[in-house]
C-alpha positions as CSV (number, residue, x, y, z in Angstrom):
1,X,-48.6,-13.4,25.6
2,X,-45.1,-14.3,26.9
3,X,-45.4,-17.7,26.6
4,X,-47.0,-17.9,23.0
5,X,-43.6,-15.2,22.3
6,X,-41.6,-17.9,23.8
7,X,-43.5,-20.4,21.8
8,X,-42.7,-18.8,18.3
9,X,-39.6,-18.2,19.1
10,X,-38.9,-22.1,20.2
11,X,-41.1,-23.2,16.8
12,X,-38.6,-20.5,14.8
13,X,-35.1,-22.2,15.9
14,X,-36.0,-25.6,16.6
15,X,-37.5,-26.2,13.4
16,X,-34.9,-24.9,11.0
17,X,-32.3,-27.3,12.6
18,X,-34.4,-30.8,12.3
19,X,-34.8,-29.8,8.7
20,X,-31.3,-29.2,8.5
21,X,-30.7,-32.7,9.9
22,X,-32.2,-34.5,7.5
23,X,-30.5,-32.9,4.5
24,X,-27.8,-34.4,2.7
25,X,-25.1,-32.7,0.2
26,X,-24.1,-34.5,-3.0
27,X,-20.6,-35.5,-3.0
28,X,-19.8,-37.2,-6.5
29,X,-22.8,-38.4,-8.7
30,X,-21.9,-41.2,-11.6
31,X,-24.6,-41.3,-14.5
32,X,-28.2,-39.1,-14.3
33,X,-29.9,-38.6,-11.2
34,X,-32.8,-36.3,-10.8
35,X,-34.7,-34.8,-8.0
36,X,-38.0,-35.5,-9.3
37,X,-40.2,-32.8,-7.9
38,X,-37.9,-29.8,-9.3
39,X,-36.5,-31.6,-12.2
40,X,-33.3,-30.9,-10.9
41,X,-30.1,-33.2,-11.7
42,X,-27.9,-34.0,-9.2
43,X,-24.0,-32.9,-8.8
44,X,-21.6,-32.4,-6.7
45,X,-22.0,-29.6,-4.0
46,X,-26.4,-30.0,-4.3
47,X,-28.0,-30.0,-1.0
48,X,-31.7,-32.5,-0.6
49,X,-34.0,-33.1,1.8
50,X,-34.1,-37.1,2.4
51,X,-37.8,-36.7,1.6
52,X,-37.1,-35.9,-2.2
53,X,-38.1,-38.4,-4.9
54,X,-35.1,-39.8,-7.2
55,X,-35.5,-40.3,-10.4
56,X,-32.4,-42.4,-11.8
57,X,-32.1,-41.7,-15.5
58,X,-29.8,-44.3,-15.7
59,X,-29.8,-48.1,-13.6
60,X,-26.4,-48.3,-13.1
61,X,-26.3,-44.2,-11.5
62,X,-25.3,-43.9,-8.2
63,X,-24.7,-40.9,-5.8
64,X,-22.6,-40.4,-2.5
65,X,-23.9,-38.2,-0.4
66,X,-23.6,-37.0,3.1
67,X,-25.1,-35.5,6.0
68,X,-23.5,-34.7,9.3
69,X,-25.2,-36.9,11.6
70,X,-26.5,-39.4,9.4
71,X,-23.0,-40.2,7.8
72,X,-21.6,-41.3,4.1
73,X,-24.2,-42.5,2.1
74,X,-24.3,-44.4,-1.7
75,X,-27.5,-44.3,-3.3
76,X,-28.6,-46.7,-6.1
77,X,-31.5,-47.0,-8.1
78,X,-32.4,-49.8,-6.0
79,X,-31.2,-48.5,-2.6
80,X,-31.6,-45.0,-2.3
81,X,-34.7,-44.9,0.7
82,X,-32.7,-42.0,2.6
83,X,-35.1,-42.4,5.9
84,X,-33.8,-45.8,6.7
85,X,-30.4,-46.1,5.2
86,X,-27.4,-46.3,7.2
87,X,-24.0,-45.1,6.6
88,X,-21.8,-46.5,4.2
89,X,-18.4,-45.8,6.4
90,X,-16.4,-48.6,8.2
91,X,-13.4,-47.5,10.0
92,X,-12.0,-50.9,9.0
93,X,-12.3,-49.9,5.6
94,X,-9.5,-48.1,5.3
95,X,-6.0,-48.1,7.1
96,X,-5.1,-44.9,7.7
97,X,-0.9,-45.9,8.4
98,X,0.7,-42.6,6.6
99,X,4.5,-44.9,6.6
100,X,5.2,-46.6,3.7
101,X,5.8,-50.1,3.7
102,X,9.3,-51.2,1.8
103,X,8.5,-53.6,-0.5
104,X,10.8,-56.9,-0.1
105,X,10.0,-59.7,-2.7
106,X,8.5,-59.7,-5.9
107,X,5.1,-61.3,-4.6
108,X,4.8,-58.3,-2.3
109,X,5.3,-56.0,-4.9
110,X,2.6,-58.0,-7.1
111,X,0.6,-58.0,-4.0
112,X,0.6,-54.3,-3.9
113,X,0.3,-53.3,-7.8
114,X,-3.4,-55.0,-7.5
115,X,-6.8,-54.2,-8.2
116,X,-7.9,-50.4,-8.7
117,X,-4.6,-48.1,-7.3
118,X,-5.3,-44.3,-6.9
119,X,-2.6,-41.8,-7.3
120,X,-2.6,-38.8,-6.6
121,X,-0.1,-37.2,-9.4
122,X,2.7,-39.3,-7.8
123,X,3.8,-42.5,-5.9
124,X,7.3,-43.4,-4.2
125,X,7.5,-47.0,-3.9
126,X,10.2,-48.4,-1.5
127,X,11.3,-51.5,-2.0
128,X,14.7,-53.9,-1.4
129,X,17.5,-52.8,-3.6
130,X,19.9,-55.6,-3.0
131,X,17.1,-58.2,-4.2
132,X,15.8,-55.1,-7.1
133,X,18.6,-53.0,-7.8
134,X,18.2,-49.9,-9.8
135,X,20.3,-48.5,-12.1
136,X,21.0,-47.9,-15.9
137,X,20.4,-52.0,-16.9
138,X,18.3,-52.6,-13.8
139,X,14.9,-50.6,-13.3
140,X,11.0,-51.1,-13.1
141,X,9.0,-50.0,-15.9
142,X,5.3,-50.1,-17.0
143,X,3.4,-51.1,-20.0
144,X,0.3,-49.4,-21.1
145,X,-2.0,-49.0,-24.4
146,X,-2.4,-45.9,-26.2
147,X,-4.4,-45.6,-29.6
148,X,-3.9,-49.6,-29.7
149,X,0.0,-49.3,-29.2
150,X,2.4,-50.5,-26.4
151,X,4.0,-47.8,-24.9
152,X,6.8,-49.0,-22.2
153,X,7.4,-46.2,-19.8
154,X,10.9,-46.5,-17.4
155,X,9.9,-45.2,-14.2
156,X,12.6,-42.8,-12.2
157,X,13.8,-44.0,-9.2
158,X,16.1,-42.9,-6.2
159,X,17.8,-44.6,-3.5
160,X,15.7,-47.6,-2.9
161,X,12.4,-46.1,-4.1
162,X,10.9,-45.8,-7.7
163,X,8.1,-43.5,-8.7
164,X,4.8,-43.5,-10.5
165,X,4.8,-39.3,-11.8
166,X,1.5,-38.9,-14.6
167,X,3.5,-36.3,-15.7
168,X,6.1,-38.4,-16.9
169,X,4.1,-41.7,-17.5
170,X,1.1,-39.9,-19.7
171,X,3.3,-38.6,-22.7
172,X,4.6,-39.9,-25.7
173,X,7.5,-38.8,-27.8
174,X,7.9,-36.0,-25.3
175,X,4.5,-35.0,-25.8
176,X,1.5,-35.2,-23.3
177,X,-1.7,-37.4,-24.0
178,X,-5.1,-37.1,-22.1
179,X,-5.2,-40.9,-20.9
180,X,-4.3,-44.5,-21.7
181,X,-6.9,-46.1,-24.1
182,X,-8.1,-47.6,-20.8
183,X,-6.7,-47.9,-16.9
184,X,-5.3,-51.5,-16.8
185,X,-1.1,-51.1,-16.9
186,X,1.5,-53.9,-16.6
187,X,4.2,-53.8,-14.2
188,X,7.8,-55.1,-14.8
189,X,11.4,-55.8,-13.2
190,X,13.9,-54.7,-16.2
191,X,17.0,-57.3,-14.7
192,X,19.7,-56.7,-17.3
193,X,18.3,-58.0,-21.2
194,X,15.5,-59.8,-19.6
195,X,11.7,-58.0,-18.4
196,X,10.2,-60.0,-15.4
197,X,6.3,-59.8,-15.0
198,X,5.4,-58.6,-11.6
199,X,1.5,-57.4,-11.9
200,X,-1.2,-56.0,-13.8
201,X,-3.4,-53.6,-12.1
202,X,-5.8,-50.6,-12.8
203,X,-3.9,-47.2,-12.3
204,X,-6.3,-44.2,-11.5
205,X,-5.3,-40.7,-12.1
206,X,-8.3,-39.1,-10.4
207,X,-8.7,-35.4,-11.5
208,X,-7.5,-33.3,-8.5
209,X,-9.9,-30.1,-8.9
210,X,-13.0,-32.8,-8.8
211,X,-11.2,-34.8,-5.9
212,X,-10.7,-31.6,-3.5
213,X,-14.4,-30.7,-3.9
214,X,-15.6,-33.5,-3.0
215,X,-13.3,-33.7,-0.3
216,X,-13.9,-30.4,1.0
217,X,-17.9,-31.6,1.4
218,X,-16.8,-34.3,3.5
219,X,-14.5,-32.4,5.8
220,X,-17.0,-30.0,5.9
221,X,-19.9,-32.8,7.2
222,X,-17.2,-34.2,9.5
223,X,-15.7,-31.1,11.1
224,X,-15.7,-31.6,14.5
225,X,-13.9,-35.1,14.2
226,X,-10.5,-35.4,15.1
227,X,-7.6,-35.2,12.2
228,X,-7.5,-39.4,12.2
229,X,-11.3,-39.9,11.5
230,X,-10.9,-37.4,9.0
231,X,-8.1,-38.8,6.7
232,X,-10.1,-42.1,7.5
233,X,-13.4,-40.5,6.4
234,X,-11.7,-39.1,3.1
235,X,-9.8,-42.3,2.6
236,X,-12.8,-44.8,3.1
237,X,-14.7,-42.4,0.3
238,X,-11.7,-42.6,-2.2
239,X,-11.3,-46.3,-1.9
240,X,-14.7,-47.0,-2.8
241,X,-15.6,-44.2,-5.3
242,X,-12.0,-44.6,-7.0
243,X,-9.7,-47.3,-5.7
244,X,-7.2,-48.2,-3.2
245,X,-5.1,-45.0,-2.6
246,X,-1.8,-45.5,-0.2
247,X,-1.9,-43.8,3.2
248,X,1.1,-41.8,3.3
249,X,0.4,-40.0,-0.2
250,X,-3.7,-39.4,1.5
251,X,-2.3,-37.8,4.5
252,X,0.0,-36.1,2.9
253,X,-2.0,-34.7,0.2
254,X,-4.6,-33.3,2.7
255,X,-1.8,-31.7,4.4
256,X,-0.8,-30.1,1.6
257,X,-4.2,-28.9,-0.1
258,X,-6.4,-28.8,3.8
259,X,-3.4,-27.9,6.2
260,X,-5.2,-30.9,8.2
261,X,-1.4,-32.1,9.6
């Protein structure tokens, strides 16, 4: 009788944990997904077995999810067999360097203001102030559309760095607007009369409440990691859910909102 006591209780504990292994929480869902036996959609925070059926509402939807011993996942409607797929993070992916580069010629700046770039509410750029001086006839400013208007926005600087603030950059006539008519911004170099071209680039403003909840799901799947596979983890997520974001704003925003310092 001991032994079949020993038995259930084995069964009882053992159990419980390889199920838990093989479910995975939703981090950020794009489009309609739907777990086809309870007709449930998919969102952020929703916990799966990998046996489930998925039922993409939409081709183009797609899911990251994760599970702590499985990894970072992104499912598709043409990819999303959770019993064979392999994780999605590559430490290469992201460099997780939290001291900011100082920007020397105008090619590196153009280099830089490329592609999809994430900030998070606001970004110090450094660059070289004898060859980009800053001041009342000198400055950097951007170019945006909004309601099918160009709105040039001078962007505040300090020493030898200049800022991206959404604050500042999303109003107009001193009063806020919601977004741009779409991401894509112009950088220039303001050098006395004449405006220099540098780049054109997509600017992301993430929303912050949606970013930390999806960021507390990771750091809760990667817990026991040490603080650089974290910001790594995080950082590898945001670059290919969002965009590029720079390391020093990262680490020092999950600082600031995990206390992971």
């Amino acid at each position: 009788m001991k032994a079949i006591a020993y038995l259930f209780l084995f069964f009882t504990l053992w159990f419980p944990s390889v199920s838990g292994q093989s479910d995975f929480k939703v981090i950020k869902v794009n489009g309609s997904i739907l777990l086809r036996t309870r007709g449930v959609s998919l969102e952020t925070g929703t916990v799966f077995s990998e046996k489930e059926d998925l039922l993409f509402r939409t081709e183009d939807a797609t899911a990251a999810v994760i599970n702590p011993q499985r990894g970072r996942l992104v499912l598709t409607s043409s990819n999303h067999d959770l019993a064979s797929a392999k994780s999605n993070y590559l430490p290469s992916m992201y460099n997780i360097s939290s001291r900011a580069a100082k920007l020397l010629t105008a090619s590196e700046i153009s280099e830089f203001f490329t592609g999809r770039l994430v900030v998070i509410d606001k970004h110090a750029t450094l660059i070289d102030d004898v060859a980009f001086p800053m001041n009342k006839n000198n400055f950097f400013f951007l170019r945006y559309t909004f309601r099918g208007q160009e709105i040039n926005k001078k962007l505040s600087f300090e020493g030898n760095a200049f800022f991206i603030d959404k604050k500042t950059l999303l109003s107009v006539d001193g009063s806020p607007i919601p977004s741009a008519d779409n991401t894509k911004i112009r950088l220039y170099y303001r050098r006395g009369k004449e405006s220099v071209f540098l780049s054109e680039f997509d600017l992301i403003f993430p929303d912050i409440d949606k970013l930390a909840d999806e960021t507390k799901i990771i750091l809760e799947a990667v817990s026991a990691k040490p603080k650089a596979d974290k910001i790594a983890e995080v950082g590898a997520y945001i670059t290919e859910m969002y965009g590029r974001i720079p390391g020093e704003d990262l680490e020092k925003w999950m600082g600031e909102k995990f206390g992971i310092k």
